[in-house]
PQR file with spaces between the fields and no chain letter, atoms N, CA, C, O and H, PARSE charges and radii, in Angstrom:
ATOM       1  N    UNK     1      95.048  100.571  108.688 -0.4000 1.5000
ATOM       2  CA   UNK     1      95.441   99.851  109.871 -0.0000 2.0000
ATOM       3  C    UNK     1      96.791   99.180  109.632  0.5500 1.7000
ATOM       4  O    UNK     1      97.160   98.866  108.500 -0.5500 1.4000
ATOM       5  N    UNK     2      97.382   99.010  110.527 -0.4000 1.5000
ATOM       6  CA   UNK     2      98.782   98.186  110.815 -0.0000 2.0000
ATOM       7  C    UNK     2      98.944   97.051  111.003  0.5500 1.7000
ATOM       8  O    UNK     2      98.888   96.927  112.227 -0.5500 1.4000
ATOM       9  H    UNK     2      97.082   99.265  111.446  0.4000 1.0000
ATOM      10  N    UNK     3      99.121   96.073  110.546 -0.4000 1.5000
ATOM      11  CA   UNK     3      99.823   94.684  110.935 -0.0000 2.0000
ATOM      12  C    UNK     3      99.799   94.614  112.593  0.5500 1.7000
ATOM      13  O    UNK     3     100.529   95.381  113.221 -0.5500 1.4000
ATOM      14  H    UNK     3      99.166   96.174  109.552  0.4000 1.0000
ATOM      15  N    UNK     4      99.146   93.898  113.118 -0.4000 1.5000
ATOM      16  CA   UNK     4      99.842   94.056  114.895 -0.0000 2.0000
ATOM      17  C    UNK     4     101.254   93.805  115.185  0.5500 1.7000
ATOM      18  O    UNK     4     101.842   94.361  116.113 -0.5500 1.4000
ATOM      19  H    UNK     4      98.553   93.275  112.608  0.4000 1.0000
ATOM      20  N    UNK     5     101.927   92.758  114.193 -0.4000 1.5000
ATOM      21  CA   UNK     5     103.129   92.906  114.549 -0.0000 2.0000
ATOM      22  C    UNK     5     104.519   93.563  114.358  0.5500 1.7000
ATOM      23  O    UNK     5     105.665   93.381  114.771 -0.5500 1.4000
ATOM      24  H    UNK     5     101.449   92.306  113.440  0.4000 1.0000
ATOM      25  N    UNK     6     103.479   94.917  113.046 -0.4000 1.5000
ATOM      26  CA   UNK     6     104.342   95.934  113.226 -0.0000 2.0000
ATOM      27  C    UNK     6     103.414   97.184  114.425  0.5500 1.7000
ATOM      28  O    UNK     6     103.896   98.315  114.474 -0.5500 1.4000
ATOM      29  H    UNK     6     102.549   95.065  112.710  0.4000 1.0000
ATOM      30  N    UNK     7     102.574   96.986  115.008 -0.4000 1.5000
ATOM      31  CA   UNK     7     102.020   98.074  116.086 -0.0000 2.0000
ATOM      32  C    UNK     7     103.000   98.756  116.831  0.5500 1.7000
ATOM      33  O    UNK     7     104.008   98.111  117.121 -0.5500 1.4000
ATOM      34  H    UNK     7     102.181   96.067  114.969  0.4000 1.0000
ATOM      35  N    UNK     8     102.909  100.021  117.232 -0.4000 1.5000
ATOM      36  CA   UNK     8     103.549  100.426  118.533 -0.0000 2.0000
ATOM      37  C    UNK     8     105.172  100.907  117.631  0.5500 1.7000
ATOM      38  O    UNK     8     106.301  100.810  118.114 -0.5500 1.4000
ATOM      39  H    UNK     8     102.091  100.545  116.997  0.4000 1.0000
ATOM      40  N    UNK     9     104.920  101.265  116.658 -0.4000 1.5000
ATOM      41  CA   UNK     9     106.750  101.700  115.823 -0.0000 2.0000
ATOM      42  C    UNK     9     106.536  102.918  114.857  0.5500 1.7000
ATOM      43  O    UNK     9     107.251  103.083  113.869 -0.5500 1.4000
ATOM      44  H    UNK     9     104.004  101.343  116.266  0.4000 1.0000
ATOM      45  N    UNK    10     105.235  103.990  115.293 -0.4000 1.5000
ATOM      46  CA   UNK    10     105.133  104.806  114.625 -0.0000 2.0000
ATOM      47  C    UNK    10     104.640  104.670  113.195  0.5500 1.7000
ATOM      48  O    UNK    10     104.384  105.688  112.553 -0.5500 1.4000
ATOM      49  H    UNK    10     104.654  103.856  116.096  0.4000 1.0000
ATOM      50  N    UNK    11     104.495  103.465  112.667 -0.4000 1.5000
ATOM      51  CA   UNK    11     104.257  103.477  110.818 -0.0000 2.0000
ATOM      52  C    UNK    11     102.904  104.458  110.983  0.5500 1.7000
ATOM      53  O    UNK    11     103.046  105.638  110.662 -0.5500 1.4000
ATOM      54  H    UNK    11     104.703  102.637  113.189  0.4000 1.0000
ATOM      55  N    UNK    12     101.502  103.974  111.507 -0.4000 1.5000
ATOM      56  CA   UNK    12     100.471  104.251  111.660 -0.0000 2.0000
ATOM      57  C    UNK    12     100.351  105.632  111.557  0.5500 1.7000
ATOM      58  O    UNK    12      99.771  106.160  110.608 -0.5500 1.4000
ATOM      59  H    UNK    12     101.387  103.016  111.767  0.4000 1.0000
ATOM      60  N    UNK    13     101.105  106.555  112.912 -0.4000 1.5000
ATOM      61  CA   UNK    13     101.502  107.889  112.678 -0.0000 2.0000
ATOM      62  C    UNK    13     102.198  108.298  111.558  0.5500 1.7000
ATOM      63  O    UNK    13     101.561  109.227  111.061 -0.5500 1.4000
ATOM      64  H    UNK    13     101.575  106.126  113.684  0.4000 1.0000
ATOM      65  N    UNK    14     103.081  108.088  110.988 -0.4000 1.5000
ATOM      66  CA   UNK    14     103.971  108.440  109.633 -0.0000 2.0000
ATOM      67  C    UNK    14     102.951  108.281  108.324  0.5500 1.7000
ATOM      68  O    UNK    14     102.883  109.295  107.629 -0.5500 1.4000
ATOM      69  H    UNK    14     103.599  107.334  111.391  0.4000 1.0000
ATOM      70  N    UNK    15     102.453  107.575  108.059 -0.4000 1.5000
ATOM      71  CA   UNK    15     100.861  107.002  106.950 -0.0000 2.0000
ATOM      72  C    UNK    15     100.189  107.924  107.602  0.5500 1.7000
ATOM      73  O    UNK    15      99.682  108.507  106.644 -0.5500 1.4000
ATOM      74  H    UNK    15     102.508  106.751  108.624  0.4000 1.0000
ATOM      75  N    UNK    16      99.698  108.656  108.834 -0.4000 1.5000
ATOM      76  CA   UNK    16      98.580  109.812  108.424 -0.0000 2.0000
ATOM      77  C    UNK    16      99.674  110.620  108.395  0.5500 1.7000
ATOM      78  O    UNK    16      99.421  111.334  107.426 -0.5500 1.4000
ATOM      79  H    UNK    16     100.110  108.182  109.612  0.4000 1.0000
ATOM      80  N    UNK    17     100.498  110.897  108.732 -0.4000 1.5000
ATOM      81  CA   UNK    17     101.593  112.605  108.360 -0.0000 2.0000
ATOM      82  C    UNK    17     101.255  112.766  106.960  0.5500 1.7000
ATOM      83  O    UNK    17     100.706  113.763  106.491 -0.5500 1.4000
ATOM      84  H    UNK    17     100.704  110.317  109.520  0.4000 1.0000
ATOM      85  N    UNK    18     101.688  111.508  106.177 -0.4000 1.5000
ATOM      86  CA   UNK    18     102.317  110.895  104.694 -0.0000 2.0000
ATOM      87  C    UNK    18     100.777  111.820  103.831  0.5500 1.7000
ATOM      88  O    UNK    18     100.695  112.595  102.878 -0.5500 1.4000
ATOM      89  H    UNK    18     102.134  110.699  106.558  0.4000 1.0000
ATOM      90  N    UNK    19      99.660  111.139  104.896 -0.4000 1.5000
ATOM      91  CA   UNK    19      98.043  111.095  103.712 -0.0000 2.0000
ATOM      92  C    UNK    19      97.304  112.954  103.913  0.5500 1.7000
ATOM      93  O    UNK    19      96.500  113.605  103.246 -0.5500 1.4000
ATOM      94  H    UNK    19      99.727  110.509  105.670  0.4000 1.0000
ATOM      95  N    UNK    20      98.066  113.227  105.119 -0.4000 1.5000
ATOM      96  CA   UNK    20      97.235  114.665  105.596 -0.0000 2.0000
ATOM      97  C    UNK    20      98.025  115.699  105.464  0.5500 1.7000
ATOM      98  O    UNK    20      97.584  116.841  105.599 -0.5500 1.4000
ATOM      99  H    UNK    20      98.719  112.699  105.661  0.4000 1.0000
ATOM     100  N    UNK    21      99.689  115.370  105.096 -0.4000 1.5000
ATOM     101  CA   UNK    21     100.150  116.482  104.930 -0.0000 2.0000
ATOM     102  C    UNK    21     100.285  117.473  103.590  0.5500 1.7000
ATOM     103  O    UNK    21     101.020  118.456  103.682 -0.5500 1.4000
ATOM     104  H    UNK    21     100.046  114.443  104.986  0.4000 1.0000
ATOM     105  N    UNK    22      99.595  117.216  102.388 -0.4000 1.5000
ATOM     106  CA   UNK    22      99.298  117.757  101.265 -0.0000 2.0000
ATOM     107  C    UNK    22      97.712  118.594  101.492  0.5500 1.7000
ATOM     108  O    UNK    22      97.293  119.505  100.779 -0.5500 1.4000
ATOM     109  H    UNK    22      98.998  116.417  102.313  0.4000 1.0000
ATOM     110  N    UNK    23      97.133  118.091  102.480 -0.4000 1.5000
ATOM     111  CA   UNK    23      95.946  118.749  102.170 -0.0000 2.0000
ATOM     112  C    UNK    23      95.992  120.020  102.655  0.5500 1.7000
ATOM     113  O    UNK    23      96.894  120.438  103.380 -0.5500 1.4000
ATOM     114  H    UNK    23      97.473  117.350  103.059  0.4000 1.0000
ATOM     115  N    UNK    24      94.822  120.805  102.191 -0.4000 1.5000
ATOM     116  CA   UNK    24      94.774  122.442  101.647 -0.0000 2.0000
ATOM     117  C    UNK    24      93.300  122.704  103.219  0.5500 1.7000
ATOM     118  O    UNK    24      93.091  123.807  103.724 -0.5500 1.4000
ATOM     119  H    UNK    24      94.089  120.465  101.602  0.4000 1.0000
ATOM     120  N    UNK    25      92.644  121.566  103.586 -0.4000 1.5000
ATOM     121  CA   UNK    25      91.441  121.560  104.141 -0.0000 2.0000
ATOM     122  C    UNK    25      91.539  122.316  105.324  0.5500 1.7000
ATOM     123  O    UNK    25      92.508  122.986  104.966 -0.5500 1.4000
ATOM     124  H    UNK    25      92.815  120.670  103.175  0.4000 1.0000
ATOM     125  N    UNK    26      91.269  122.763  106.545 -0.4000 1.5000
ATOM     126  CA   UNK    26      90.754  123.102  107.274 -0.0000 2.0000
ATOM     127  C    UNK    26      91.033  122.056  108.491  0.5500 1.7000
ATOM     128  O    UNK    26      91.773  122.226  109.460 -0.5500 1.4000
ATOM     129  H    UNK    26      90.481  122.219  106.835  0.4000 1.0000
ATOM     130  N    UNK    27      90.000  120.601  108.073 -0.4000 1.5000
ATOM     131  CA   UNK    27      90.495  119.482  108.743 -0.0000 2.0000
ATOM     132  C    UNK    27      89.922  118.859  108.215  0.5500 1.7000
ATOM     133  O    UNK    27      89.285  118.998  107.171 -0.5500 1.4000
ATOM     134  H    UNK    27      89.399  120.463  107.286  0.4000 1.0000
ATOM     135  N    UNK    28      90.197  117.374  109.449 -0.4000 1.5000
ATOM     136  CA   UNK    28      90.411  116.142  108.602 -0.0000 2.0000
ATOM     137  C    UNK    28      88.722  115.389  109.297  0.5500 1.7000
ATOM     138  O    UNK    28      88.347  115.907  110.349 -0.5500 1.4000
ATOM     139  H    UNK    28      90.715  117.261  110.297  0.4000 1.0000
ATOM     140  N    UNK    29      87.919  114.382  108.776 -0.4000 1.5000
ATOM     141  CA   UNK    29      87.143  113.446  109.748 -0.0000 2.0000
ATOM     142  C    UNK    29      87.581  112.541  109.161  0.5500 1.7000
ATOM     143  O    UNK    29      88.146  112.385  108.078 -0.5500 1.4000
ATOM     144  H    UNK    29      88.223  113.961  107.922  0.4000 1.0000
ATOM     145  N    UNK    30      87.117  111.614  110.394 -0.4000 1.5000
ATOM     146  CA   UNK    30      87.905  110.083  110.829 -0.0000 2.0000
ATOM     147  C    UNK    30      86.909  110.004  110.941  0.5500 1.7000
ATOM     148  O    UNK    30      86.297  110.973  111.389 -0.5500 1.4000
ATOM     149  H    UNK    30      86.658  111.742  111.273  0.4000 1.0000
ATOM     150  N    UNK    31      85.916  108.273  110.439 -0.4000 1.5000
ATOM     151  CA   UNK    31      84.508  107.628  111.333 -0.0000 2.0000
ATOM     152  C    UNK    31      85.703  106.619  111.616  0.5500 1.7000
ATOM     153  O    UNK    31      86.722  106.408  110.957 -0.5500 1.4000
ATOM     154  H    UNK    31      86.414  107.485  110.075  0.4000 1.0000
ATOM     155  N    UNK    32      85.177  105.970  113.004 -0.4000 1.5000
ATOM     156  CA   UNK    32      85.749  104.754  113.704 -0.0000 2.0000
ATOM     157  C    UNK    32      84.703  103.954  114.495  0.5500 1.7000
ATOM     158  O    UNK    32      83.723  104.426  115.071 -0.5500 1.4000
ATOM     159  H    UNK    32      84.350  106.142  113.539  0.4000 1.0000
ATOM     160  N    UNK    33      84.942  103.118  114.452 -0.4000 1.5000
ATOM     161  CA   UNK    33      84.125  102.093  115.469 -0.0000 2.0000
ATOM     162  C    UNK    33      83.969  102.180  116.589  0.5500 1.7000
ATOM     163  O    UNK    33      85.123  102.219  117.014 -0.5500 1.4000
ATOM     164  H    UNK    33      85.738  102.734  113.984  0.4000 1.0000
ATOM     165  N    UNK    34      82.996  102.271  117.831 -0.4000 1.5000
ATOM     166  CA   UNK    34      82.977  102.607  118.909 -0.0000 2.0000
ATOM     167  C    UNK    34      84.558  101.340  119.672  0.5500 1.7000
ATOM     168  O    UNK    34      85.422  101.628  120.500 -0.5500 1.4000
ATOM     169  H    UNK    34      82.058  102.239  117.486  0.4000 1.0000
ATOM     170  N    UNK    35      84.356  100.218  119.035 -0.4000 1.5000
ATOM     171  CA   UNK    35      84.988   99.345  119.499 -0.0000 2.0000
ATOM     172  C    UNK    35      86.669   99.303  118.971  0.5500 1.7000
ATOM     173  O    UNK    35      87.416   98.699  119.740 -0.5500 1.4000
ATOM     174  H    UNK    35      83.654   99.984  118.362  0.4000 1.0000
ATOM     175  N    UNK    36      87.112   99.718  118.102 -0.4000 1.5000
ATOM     176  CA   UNK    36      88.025   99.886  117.273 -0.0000 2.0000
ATOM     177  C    UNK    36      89.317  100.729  118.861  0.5500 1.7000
ATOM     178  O    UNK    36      89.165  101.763  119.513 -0.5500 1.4000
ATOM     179  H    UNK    36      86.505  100.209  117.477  0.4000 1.0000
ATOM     180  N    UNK    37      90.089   99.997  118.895 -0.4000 1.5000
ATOM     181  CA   UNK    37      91.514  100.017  119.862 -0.0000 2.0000
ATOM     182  C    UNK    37      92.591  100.735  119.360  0.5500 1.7000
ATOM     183  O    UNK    37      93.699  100.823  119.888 -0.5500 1.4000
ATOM     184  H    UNK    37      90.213   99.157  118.365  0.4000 1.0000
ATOM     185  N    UNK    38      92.197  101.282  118.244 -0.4000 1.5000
ATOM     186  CA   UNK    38      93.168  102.942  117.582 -0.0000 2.0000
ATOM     187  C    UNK    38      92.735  103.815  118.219  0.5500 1.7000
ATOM     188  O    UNK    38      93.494  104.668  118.682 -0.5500 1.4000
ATOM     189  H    UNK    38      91.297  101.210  117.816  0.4000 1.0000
ATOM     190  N    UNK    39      91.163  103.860  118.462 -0.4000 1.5000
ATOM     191  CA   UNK    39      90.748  105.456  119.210 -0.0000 2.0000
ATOM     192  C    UNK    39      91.793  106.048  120.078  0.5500 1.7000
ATOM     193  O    UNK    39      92.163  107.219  120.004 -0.5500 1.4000
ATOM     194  H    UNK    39      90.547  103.167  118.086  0.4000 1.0000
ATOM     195  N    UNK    40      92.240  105.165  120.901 -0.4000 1.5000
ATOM     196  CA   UNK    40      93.185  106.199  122.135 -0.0000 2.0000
ATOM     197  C    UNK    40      94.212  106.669  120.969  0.5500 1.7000
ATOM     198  O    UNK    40      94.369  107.882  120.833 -0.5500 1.4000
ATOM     199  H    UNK    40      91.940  104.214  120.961  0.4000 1.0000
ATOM     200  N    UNK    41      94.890  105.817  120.154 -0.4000 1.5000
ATOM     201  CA   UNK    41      95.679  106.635  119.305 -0.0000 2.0000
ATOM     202  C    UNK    41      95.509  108.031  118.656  0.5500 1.7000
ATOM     203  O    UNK    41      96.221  108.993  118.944 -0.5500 1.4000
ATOM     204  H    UNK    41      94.762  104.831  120.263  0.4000 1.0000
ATOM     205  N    UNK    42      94.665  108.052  117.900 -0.4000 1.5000
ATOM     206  CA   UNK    42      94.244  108.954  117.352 -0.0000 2.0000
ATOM     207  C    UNK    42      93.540  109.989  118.279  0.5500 1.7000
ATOM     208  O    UNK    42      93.575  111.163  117.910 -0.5500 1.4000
ATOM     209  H    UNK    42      94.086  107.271  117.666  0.4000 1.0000
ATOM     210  N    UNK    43      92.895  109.674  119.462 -0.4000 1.5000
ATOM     211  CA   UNK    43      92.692  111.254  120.328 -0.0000 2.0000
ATOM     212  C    UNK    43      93.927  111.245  120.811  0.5500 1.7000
ATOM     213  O    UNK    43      93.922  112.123  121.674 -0.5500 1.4000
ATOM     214  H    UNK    43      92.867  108.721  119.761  0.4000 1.0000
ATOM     215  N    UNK    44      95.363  110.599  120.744 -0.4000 1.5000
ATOM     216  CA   UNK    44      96.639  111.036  121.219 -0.0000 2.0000
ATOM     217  C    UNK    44      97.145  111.921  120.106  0.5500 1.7000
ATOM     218  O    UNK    44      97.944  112.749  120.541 -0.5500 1.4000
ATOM     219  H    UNK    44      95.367  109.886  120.043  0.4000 1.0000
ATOM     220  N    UNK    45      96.950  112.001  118.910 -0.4000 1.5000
ATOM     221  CA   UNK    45      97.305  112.474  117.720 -0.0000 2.0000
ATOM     222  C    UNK    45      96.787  113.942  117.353  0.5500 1.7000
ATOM     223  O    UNK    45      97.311  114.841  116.694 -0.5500 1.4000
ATOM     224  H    UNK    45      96.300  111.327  118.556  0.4000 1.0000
ATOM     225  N    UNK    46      95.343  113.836  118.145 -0.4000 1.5000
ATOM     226  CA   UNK    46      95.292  115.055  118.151 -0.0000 2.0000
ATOM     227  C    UNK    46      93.290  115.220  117.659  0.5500 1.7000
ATOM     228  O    UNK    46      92.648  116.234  117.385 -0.5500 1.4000
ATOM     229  H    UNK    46      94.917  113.106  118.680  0.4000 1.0000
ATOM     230  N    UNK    47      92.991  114.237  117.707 -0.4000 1.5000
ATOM     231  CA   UNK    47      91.591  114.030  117.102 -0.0000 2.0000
ATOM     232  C    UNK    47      90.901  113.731  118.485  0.5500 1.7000
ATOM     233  O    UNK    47      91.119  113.182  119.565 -0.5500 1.4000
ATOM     234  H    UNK    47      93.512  113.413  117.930  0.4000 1.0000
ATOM     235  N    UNK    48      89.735  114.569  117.654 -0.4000 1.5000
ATOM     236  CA   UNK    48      88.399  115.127  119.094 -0.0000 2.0000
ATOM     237  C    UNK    48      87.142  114.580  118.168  0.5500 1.7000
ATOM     238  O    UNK    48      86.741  114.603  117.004 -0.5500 1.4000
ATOM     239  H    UNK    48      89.558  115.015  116.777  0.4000 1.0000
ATOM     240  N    UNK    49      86.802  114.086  119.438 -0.4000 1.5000
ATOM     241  CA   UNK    49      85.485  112.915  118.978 -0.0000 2.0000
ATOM     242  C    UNK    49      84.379  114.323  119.008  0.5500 1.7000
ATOM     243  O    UNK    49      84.640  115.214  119.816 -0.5500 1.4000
ATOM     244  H    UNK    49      87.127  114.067  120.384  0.4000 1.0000
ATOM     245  N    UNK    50      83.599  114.415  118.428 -0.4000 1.5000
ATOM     246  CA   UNK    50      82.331  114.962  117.459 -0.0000 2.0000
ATOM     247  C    UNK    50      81.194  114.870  117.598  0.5500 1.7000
ATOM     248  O    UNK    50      80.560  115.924  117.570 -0.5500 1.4000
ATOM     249  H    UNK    50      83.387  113.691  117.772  0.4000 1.0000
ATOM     250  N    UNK    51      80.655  113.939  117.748 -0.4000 1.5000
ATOM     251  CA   UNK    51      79.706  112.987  118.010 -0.0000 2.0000
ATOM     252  C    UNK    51      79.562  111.745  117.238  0.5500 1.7000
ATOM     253  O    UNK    51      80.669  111.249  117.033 -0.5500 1.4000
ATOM     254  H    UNK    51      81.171  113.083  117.770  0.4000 1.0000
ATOM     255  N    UNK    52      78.541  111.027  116.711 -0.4000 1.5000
ATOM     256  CA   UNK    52      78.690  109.388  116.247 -0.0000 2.0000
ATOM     257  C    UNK    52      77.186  109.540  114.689  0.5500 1.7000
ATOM     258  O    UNK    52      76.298  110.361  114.462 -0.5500 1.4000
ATOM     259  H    UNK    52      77.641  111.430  116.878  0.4000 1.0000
ATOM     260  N    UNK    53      77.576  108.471  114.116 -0.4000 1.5000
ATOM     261  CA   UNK    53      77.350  108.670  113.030 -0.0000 2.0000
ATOM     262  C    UNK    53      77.019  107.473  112.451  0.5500 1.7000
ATOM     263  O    UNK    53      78.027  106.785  112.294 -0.5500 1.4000
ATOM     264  H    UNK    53      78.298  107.803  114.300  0.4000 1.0000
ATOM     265  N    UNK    54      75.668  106.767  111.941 -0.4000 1.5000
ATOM     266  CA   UNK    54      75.083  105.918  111.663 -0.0000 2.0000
ATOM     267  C    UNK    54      74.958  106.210  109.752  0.5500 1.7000
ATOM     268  O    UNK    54      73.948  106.744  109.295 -0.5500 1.4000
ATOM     269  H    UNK    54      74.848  107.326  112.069  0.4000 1.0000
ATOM     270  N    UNK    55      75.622  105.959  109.229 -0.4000 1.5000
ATOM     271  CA   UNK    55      75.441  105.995  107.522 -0.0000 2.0000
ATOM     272  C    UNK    55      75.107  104.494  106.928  0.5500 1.7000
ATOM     273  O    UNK    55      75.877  103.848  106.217 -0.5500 1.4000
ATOM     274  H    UNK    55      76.443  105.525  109.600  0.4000 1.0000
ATOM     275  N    UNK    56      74.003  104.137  107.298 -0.4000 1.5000
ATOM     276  CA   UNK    56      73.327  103.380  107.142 -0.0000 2.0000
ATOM     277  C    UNK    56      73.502  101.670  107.058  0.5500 1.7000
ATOM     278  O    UNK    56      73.106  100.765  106.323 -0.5500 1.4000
ATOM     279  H    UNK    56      73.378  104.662  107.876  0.4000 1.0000
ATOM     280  N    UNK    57      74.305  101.810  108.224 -0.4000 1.5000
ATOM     281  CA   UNK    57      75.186  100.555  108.388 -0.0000 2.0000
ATOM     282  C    UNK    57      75.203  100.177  110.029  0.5500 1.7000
ATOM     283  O    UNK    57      74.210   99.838  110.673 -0.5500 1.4000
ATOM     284  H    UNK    57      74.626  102.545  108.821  0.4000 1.0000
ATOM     285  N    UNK    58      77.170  100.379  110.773 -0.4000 1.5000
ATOM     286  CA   UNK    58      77.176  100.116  112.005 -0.0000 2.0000
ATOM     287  C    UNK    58      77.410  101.914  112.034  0.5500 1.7000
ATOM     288  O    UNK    58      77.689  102.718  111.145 -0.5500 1.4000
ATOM     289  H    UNK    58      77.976  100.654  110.250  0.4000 1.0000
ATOM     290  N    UNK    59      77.102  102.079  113.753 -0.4000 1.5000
ATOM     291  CA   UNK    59      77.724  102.836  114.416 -0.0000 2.0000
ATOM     292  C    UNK    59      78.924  103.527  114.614  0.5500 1.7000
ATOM     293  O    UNK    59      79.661  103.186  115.539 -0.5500 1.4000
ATOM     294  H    UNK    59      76.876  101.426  114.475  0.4000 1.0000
ATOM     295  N    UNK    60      79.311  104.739  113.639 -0.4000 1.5000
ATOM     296  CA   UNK    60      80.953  105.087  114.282 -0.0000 2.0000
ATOM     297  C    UNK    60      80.769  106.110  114.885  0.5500 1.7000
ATOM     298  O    UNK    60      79.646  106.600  114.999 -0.5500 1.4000
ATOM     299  H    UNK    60      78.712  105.016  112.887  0.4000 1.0000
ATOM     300  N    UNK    61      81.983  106.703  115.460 -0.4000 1.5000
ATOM     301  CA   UNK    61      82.656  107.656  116.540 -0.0000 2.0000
ATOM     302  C    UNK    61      83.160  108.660  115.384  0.5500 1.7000
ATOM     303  O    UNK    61      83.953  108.107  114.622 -0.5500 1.4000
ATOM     304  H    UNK    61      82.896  106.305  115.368  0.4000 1.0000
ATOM     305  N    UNK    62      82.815  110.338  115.001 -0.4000 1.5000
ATOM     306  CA   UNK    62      83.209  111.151  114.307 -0.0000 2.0000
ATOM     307  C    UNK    62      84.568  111.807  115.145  0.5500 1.7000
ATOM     308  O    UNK    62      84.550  112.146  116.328 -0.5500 1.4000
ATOM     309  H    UNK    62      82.170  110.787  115.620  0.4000 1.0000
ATOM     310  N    UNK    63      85.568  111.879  114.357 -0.4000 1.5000
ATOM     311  CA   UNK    63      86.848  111.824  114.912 -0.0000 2.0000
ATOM     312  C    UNK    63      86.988  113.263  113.833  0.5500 1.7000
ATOM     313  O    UNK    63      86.615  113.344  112.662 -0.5500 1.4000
ATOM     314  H    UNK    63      85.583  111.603  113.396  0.4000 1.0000
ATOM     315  N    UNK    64      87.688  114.370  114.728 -0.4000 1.5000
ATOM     316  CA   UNK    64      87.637  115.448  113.485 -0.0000 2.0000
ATOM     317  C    UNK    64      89.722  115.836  114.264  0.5500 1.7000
ATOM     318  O    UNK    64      90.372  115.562  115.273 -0.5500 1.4000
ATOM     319  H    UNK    64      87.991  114.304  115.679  0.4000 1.0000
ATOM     320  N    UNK    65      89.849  116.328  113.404 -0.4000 1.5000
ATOM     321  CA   UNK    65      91.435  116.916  113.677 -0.0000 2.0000
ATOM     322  C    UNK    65      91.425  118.307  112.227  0.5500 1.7000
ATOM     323  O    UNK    65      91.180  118.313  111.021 -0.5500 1.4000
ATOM     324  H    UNK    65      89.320  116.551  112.585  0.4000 1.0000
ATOM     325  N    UNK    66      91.923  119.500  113.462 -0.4000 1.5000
ATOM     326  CA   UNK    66      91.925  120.328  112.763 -0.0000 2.0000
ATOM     327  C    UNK    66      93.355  120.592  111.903  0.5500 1.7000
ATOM     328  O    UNK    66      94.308  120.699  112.674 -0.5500 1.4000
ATOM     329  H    UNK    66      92.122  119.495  114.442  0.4000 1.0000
ATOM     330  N    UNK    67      93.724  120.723  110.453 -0.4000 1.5000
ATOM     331  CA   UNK    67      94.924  120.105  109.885 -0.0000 2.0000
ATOM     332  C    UNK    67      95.775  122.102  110.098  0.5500 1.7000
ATOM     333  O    UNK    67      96.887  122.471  109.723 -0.5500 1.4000
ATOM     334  H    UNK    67      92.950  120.637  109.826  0.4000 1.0000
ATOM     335  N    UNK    68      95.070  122.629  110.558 -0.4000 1.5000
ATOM     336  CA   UNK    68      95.989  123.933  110.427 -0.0000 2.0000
ATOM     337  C    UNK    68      97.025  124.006  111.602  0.5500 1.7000
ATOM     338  O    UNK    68      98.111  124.585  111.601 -0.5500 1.4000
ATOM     339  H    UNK    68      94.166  122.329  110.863  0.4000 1.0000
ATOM     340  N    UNK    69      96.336  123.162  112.772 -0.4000 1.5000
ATOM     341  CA   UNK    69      97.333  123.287  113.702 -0.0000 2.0000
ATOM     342  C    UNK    69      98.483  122.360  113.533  0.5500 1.7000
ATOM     343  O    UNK    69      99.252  122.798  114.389 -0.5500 1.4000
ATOM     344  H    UNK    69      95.453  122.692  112.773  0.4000 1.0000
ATOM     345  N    UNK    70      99.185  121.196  112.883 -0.4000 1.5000
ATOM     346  CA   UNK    70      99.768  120.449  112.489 -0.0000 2.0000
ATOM     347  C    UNK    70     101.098  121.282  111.937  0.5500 1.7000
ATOM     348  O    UNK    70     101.113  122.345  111.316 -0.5500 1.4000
ATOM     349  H    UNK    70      98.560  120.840  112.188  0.4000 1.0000
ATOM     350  N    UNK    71     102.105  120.528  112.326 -0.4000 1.5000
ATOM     351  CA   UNK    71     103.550  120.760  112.069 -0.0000 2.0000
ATOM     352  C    UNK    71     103.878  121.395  110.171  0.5500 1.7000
ATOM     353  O    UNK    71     103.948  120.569  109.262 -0.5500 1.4000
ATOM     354  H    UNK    71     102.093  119.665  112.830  0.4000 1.0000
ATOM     355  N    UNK    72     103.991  122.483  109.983 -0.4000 1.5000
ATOM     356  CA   UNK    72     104.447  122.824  108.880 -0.0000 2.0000
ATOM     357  C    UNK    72     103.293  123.449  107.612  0.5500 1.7000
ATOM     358  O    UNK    72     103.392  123.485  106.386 -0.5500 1.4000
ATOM     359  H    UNK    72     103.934  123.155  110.722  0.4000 1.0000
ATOM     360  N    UNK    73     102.186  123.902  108.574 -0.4000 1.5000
ATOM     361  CA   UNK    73     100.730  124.695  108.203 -0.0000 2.0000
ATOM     362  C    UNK    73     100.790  126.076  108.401  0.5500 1.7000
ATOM     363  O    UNK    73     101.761  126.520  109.015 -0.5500 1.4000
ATOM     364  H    UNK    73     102.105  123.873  109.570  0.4000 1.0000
ATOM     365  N    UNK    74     100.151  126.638  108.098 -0.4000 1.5000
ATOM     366  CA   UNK    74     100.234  127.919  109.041 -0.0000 2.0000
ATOM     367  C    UNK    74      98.759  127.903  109.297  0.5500 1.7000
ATOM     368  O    UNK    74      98.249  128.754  110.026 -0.5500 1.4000
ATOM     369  H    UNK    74      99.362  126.278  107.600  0.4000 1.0000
């Protein structure tokens, strides 16, 4: 997560380019909080909710992004 008062300046986007662009995978999952105010970000980014996922705690939102379609993959 970002500082709010650096929000809204791309770091957030550049830190996942930075963390997902070495990987070899297929794709990526994200758990998030139903409540968590990144979601619109990240389904802007390119992540499709899944369904939700209780690991023995709170409630998240399975966030999957497929990494082959991404800039500089084949």
């Amino acid at each position: 997560m970002v500082d709010k008062k650096y929000s809204g300046r791309g770091i957030g986007h550049a830190l996942r380019e930075d963390l997902l662009a070495p990987r070899q995978e297929e794709r990526a999952t994200l758990l998030v909080r139903p409540d968590n105010t990144a979601t619109a970000a990240y389904t802007g980014w390119g992540w499709k909710q899944q369904g939700q996922l209780r690991p023995d705690a709170p409630l998240f939102n399975v966030l999957m992004l497929k990494l082959s379609l991404q800039p500089g993959r084949s």
